[in-house]
FITIMAR-221385 format. One record per residue (C-alpha): residue number from 0; residue in one letter; x, z, y. Coordinates in Angstrom, 1 decimal. Each point is the difference from the previous one (the first is absolute). Example, Ala and Ser with C-alpha at 12.3 -4.5 7.8 and 13.67 -1.06 7.14 Angstrom:
// FITIMAR-221385
tidren:bavo:xx:zz:yy
0:A:12.3:7.8:-4.5
1:S:1.4:-0.7:3.4
***
This chain:
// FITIMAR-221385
tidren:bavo:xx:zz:yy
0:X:0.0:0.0:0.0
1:X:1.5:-1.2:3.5
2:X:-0.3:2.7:2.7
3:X:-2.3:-1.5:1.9
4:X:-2.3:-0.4:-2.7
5:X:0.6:4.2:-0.9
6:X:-1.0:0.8:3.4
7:X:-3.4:-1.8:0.1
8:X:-0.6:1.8:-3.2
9:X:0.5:3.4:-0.1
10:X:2.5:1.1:2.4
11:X:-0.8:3.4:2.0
12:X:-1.3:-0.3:3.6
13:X:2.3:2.1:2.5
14:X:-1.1:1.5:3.3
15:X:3.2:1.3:1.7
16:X:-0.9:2.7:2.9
17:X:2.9:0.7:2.2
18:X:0.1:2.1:2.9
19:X:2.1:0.9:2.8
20:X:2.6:3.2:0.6
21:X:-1.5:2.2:-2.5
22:X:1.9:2.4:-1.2
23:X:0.5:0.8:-3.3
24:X:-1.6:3.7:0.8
25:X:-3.0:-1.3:1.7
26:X:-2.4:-0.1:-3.6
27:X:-1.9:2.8:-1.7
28:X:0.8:-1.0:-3.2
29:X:4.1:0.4:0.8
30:X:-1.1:3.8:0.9
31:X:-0.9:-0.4:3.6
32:X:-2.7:2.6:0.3
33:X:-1.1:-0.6:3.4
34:X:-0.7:-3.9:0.0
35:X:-3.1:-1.4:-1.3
36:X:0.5:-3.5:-2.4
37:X:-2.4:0.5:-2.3
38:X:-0.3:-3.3:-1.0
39:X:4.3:-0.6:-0.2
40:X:-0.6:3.2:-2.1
41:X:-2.5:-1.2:-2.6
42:X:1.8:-3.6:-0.1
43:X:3.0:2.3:-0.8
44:X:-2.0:2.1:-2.7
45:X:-1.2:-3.9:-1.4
46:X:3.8:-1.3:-0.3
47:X:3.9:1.2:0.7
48:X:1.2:1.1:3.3
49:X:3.8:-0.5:0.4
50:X:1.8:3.4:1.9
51:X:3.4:-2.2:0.6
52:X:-0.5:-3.0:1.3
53:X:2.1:-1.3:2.7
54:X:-0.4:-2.4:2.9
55:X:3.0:-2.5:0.0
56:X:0.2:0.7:4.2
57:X:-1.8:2.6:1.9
58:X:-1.7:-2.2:2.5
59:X:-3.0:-2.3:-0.6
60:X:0.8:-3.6:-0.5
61:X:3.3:-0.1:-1.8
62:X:-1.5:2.1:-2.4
63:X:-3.5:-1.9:-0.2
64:X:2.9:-3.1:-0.3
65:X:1.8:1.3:-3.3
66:X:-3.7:1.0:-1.7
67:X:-0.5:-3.9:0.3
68:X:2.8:-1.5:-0.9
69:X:2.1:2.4:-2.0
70:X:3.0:0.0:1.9
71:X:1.4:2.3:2.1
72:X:0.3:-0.3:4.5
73:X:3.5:-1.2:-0.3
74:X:-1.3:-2.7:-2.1
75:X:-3.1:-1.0:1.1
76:X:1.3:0.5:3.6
77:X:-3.2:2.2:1.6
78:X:2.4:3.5:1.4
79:X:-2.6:1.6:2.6
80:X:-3.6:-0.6:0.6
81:X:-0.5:-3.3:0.8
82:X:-0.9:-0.2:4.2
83:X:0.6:-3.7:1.3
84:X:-1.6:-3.0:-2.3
85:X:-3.2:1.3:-0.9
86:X:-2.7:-2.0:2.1
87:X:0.8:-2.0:3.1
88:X:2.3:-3.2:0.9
89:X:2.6:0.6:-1.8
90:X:-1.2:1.5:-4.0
91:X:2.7:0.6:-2.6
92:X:-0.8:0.2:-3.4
93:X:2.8:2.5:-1.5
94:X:-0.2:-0.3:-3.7
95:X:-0.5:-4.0:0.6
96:X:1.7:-1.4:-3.7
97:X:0.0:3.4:-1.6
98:X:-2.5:0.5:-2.7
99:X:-2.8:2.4:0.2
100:X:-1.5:1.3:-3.4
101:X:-3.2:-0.9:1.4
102:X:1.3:-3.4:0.2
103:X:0.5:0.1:-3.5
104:X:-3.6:1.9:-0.8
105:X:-1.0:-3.4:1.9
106:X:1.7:-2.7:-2.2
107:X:-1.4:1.5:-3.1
108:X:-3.4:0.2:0.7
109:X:-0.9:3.1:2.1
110:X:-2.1:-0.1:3.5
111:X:1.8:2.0:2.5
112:X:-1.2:1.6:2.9
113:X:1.5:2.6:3.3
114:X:-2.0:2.3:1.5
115:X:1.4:2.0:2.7
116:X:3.6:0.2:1.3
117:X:2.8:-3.3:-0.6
118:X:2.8:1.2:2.2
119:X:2.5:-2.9:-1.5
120:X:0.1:-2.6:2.6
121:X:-2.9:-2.7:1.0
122:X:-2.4:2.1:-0.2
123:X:-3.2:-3.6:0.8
124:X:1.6:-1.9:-3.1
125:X:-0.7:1.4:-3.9
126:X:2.7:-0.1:-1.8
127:X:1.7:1.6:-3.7
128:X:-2.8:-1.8:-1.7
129:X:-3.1:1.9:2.2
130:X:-3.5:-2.4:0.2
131:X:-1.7:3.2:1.7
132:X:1.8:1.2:3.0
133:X:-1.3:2.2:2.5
134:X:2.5:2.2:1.3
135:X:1.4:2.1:3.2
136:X:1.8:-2.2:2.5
137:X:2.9:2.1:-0.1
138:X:0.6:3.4:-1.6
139:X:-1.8:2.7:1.7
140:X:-2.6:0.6:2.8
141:X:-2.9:2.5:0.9
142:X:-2.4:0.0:-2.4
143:X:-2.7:-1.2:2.2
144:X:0.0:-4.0:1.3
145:X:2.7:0.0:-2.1
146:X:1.8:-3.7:0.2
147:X:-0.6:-1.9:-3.1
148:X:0.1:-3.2:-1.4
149:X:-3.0:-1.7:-1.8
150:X:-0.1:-3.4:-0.8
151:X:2.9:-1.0:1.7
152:X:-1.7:1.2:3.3
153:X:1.1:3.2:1.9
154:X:-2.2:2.4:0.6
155:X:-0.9:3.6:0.8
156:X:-1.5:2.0:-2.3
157:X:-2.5:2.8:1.1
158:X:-0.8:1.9:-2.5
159:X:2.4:2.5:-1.5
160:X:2.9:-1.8:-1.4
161:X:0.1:1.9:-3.5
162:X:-3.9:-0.8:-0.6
163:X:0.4:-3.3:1.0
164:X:2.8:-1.0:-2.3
165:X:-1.9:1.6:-2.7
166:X:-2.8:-2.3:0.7
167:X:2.0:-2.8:-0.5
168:X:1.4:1.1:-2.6
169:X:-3.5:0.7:-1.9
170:X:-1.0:-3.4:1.2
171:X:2.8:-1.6:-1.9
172:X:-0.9:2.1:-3.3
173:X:-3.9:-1.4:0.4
174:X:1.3:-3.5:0.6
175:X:1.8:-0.1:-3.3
176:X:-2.2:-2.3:-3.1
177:X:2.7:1.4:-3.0
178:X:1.4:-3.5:-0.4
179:X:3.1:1.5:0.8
180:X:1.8:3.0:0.5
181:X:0.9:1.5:3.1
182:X:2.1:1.5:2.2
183:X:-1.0:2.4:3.0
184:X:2.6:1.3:2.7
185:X:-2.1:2.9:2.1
186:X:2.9:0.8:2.4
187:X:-1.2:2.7:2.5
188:X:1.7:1.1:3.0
189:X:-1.3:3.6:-0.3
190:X:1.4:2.4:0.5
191:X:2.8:-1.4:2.2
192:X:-0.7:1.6:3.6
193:X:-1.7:-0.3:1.8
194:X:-1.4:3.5:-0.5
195:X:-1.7:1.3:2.8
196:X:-3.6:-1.0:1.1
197:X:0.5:-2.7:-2.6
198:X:-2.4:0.7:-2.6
199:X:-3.7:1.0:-1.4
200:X:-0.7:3.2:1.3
201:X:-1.4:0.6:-3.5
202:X:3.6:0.1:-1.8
203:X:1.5:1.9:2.8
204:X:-2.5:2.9:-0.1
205:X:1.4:0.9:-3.6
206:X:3.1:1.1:1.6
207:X:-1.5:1.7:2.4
208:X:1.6:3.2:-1.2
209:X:2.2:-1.0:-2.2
210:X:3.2:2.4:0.3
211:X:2.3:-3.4:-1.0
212:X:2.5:2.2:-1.5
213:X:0.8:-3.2:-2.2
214:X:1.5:-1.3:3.5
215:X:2.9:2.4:0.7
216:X:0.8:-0.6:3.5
217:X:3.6:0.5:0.0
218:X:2.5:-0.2:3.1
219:X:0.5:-3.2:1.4
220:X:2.2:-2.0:-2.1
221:X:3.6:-0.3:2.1
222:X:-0.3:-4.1:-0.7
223:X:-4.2:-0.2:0.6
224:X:-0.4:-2.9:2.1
225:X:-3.6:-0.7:1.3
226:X:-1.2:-2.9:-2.3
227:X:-3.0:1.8:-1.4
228:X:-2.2:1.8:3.1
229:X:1.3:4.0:0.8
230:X:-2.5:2.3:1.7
231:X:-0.1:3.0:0.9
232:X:-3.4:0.4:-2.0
233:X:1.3:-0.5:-3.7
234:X:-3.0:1.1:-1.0
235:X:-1.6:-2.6:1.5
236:X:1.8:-2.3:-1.7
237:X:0.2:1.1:-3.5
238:X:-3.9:0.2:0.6
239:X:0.2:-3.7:0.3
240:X:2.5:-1.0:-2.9
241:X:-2.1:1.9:-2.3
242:X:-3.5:-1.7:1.0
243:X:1.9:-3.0:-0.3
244:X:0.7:0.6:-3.6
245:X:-3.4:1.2:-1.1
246:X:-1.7:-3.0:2.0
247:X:2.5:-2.3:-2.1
248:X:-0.7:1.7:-3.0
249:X:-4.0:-0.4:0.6
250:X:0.7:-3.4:0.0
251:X:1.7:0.0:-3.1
252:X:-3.2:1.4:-1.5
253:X:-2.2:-2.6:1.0
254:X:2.6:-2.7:-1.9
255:X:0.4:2.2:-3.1
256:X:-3.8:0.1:0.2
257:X:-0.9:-3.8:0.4
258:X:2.4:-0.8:-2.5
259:X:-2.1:2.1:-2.7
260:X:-3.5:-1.2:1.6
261:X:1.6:-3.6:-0.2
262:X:0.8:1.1:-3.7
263:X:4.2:-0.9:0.2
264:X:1.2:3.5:0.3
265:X:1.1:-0.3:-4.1
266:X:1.4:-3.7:0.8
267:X:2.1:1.3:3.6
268:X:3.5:1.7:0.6
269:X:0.0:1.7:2.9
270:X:3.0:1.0:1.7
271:X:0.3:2.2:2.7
272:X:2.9:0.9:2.6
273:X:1.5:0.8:3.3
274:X:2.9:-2.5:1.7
275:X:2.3:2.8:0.6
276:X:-0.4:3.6:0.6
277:X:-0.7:2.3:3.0
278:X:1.0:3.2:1.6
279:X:-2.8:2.1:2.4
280:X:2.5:2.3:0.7
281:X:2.0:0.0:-3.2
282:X:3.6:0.9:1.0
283:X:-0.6:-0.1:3.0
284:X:-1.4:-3.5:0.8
285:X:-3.0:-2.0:0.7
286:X:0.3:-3.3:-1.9
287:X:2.1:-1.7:-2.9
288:X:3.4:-1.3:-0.3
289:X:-0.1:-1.2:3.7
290:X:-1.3:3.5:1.1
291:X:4.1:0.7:0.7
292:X:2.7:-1.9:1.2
293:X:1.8:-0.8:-1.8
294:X:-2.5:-0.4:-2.6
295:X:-0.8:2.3:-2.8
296:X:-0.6:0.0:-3.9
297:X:-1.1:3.3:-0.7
298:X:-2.9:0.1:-3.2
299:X:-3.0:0.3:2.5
300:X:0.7:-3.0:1.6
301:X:1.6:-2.3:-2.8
302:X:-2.6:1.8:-2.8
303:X:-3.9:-1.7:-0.4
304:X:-3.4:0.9:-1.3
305:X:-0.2:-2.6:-3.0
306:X:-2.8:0.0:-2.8
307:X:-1.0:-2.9:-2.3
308:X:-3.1:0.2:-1.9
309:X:-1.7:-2.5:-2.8
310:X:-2.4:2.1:-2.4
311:X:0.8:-0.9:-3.6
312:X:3.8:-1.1:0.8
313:X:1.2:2.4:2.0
314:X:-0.3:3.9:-0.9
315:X:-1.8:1.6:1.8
316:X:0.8:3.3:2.0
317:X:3.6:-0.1:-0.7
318:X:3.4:0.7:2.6
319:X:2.9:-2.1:-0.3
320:X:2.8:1.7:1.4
321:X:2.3:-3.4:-0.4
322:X:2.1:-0.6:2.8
323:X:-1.3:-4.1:1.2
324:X:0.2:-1.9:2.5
325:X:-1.6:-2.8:2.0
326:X:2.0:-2.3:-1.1
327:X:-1.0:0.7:-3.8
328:X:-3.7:-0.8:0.9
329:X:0.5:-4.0:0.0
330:X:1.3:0.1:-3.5
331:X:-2.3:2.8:-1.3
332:X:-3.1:-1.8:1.8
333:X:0.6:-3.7:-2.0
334:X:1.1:2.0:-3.3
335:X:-3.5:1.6:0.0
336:X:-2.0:-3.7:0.5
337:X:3.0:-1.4:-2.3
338:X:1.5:-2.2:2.7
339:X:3.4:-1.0:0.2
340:X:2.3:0.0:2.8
341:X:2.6:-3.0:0.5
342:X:2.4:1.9:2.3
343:X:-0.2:3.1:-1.8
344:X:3.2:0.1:-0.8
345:X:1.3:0.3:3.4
346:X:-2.1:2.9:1.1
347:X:0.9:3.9:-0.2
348:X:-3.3:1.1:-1.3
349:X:-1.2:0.4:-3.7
350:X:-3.6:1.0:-1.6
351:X:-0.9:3.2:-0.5
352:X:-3.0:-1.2:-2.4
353:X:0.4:1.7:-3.1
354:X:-0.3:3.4:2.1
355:X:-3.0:-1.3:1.7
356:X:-1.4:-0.8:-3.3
357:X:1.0:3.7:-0.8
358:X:2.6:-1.4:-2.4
359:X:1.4:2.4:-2.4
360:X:4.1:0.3:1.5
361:X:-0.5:-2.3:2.2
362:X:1.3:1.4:2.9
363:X:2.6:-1.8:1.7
364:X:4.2:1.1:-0.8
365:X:2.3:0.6:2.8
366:X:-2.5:-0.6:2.9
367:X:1.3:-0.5:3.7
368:X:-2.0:-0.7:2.9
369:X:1.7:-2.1:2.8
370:X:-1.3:0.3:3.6
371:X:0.8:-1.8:3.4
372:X:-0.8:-0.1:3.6
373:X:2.5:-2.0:1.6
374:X:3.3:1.3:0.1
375:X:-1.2:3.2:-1.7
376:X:-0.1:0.1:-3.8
377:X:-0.7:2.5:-2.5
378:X:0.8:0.7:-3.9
379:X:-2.6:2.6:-1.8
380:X:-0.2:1.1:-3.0
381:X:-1.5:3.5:-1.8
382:X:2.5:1.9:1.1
383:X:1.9:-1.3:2.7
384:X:-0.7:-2.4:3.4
385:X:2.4:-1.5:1.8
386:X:-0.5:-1.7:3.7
387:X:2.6:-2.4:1.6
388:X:0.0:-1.5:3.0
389:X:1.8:-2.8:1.6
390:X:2.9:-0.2:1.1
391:X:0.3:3.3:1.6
392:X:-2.5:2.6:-1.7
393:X:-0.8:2.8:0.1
394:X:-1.0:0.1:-3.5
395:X:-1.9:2.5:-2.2
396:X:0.2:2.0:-3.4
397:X:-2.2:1.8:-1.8
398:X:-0.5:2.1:-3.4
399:X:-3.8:-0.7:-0.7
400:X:0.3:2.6:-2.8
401:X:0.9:2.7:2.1
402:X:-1.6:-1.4:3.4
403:X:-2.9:-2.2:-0.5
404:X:-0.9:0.1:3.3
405:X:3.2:-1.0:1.4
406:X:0.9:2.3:2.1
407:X:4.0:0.2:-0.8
408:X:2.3:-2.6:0.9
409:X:2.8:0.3:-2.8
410:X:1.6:-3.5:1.3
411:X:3.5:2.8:1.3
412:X:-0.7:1.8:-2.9
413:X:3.6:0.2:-1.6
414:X:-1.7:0.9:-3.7
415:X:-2.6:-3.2:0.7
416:X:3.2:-2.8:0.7
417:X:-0.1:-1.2:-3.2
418:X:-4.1:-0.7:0.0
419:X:0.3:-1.2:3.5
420:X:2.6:-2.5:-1.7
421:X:-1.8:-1.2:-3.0
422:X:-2.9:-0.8:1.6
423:X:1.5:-1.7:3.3
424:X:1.5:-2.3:-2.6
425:X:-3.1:-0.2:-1.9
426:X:-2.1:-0.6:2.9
427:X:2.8:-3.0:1.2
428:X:0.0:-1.7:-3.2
429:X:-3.4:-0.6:-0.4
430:X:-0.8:-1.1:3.8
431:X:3.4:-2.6:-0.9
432:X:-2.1:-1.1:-2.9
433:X:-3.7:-0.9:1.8
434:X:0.8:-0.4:3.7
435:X:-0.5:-3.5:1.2
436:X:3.4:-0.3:2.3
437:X:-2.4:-1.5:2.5
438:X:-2.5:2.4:0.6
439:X:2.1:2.9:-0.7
440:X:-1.7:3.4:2.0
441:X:3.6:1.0:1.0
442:X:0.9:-2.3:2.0
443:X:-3.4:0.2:1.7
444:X:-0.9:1.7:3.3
445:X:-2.8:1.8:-1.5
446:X:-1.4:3.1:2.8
447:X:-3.4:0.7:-1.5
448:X:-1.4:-1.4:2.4
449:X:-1.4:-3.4:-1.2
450:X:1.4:-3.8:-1.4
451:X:-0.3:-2.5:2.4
452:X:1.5:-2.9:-1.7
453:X:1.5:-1.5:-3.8
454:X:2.9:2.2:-0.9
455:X:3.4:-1.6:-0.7
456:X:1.0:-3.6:0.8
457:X:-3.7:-1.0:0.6
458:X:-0.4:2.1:2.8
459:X:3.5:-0.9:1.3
460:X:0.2:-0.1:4.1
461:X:-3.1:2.0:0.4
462:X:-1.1:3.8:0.7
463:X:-0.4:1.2:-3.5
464:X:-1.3:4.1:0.7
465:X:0.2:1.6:3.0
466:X:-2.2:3.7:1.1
467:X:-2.8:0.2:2.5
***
């Protein structure tokens, strides 16, 4: 049987729901007592939630990049989130030539549709194998009159933007006649800010009094830079991260719930996950890795909420504790339908399938996880992480056993040399082994605050980053 053929007749339908700068703290089900996801929580209960899974970059569209096309920034060449070559005169498409694994859901017979946020570049053309398209002009906005895109027409949307994508999204699913699988992309933009006045008064009255001891506001980090909004009224603010999330996650309700009134609940995979990570006053800072300068990897911003659920393939109510990364979702995504991938060979990531499947031993040996942000990169395993940063530092240490919250910088330790050693090598070996000279983050001028232009030789003679 030819693929094609396999995917008209009996491959799963897949709704992927991603959202934007949660952390990996903001769901009941990962023991967060004080926000309400009661429908995350039951899509947990129904499949496997993963409790070490890593973005491959801390910021929005380089990691959204590497979830597409399996490869990491300094390949695909997306190092901050993208600002310049959305919508307007001059669009850039940045993964132009680089294949998408929707591209290759496409060839082989599934229907593929985006919901909800893009953020890669071009934002009026579809493209990576898309027919339905209706996304945000550029990455974030106020949820009101919120600038989308449908049709190929710009508009303003004025309703609340996480109902609204929903409703798309719901449209699609009615739309479908069975003749062939699907794929669905719901990409919110809850709950990046902003916060305040910015949502139904309904989800922020259940925080009302909520003590948000889940939200340590520590001292100013000495590196916190003001790329996510500081107040003086935290509480305001965590009031509106946290009706964020519980809007989002009623929203994810009404799609678990028209999939079982449309009767494809059995036949779907859903997958659900965050970009990147987020702090609301986690060590100090308001935001993820481009919450400091220079950028940072600690676990709360380079850590997601991930959970994948299919009832009858994958068991149900179960933790993975697996360390995975973004990059190990292309490969793990197509081994599930039974896709191949060409260039697979070239790519860092592997399938974690058999422990989806809940795969006697099947856990992974010898697991890594590789992170970037520019000219800051980062080596993590169980017991040990290990930040660089180009060419000057400063760079970081820590014993996770002993300090899992990262707290001690062992990088002077004289009984830690040896680690620090071993995994600076480590860490420079592998980047020598994926890194696409051209787009290498290193020789980037990466701030945090935005990609203007194609990295490398493409974007030759031209402003590549720059803050404001």
């Amino acid at each position: 049987m030819d693929q094609s053929t396999q995917a008209r007749s009996g491959q799963p339908n897949i709704v992927f729901i991603l959202t934007d700068d949660q952390g990996p703290w903001a769901l009941g089900c990962a023991g967060n007592s004080e926000i309400k996801t009661p429908h995350l929580d039951r899509l947990a209960a129904s499949g496997m939630r993963f409790s070490n899974f890593f973005c491959t970059s801390p910021v929005c569209s380089p990691a959204r990049a590497s979830l597409l096309t399996g490869r990491i920034p300094s390949q695909h060449g997306v190092h901050d989130w993208i600002r310049g070559g959305n919508v307007g005169e001059r669009t850039i498409q940045y993964l132009e030539g680089q294949t998408g694994y929707t591209e290759i859901l496409a060839e082989n017979g599934y229907v593929c549709g985006l919901s909800g946020k893009w953020h890669l570049g071009d934002s009026i053309v579809p493209q990576k194998g898309f027919t339905h398209w209706y996304v945000h002009q550029t990455g974030g906005s106020a949820y009101y009159d919120a600038p989308m895109i449908r049709d190929g027409v710009c508009i303003e949307e004025p309703g609340y933007l996480t109902d609204v994508i929903t409703e798309d999204a719901l449209q699609f699913l009615e739309e479908r006649d069975g003749s062939s699988p699907f794929y669905l992309s719901v990409h919110y933009t809850a709950p990046h800010s902003p916060w305040i006045d910015s949502h139904p008064k309904e989800y922020l009255d259940l925080y009302e009094d909520c003590a948000f001891e889940s939200c340590p506001q520590e001292p100013k980090h000495p590196w916190s830079i003001k790329t996510a909004p500081w107040s003086d009224d935290q509480t305001e603010n965590l009031k509106g991260y946290f009706a964020a999330v519980t809007a989002m996650d009623h929203n994810v309700g009404r799609i678990i719930d028209k999939l079982d009134q449309l009767g494809l609940r059995e036949q779907t995979l859903i997958c659900f996950m965050s970009d990147n990570g987020f702090n609301c006053g986690h060590h100090g800072i308001w935001g993820k890795g481009n919450g400091t300068f220079p950028q940072n990897m600690f676990d709360t911003s380079v850590k997601v909420p991930a959970i994948f659920s299919q009832p009858g393939r994958i068991p149900q109510g179960k933790v993975c504790d697996e360390l995975v990364s973004g990059y190990d979702f292309m490969p793990t995504l197509l081994a599930y339908v039974g896709l191949d991938h060409p260039e697979a060979a070239g790519l860092p990531g592997s399938s974690f399938l058999p422990s989806l499947l809940g795969e006697e031993g099947a856990g992974r040996e010898d697991v890594v996880i590789f992170d970037e942000y520019g000219p800051v990169r980062m080596i993590r395993t169980r017991e040990w992480k290990y930040v660089h940063r180009y060419p000057y530092g400063p760079h970081e240490l820590y014993n996770l056993t002993n300090d899992p919250d990262e707290r001690i910088n062992l990088i002077d330790a004289p009984e830690a040399q040896e680690q620090r050693t071993a995994m600076k090598a480590r860490l420079e070996q592998w980047f020598l082994r994926y890194v696409d000279p051209g787009r290498d983050g290193t020789k980037e001028g990466v701030t945090g605050f935005g990609q203007l232009e194609l990295a490398g030789p493409a974007g030759e003679g031209r402003v590549t980053y720059q803050e404001g």
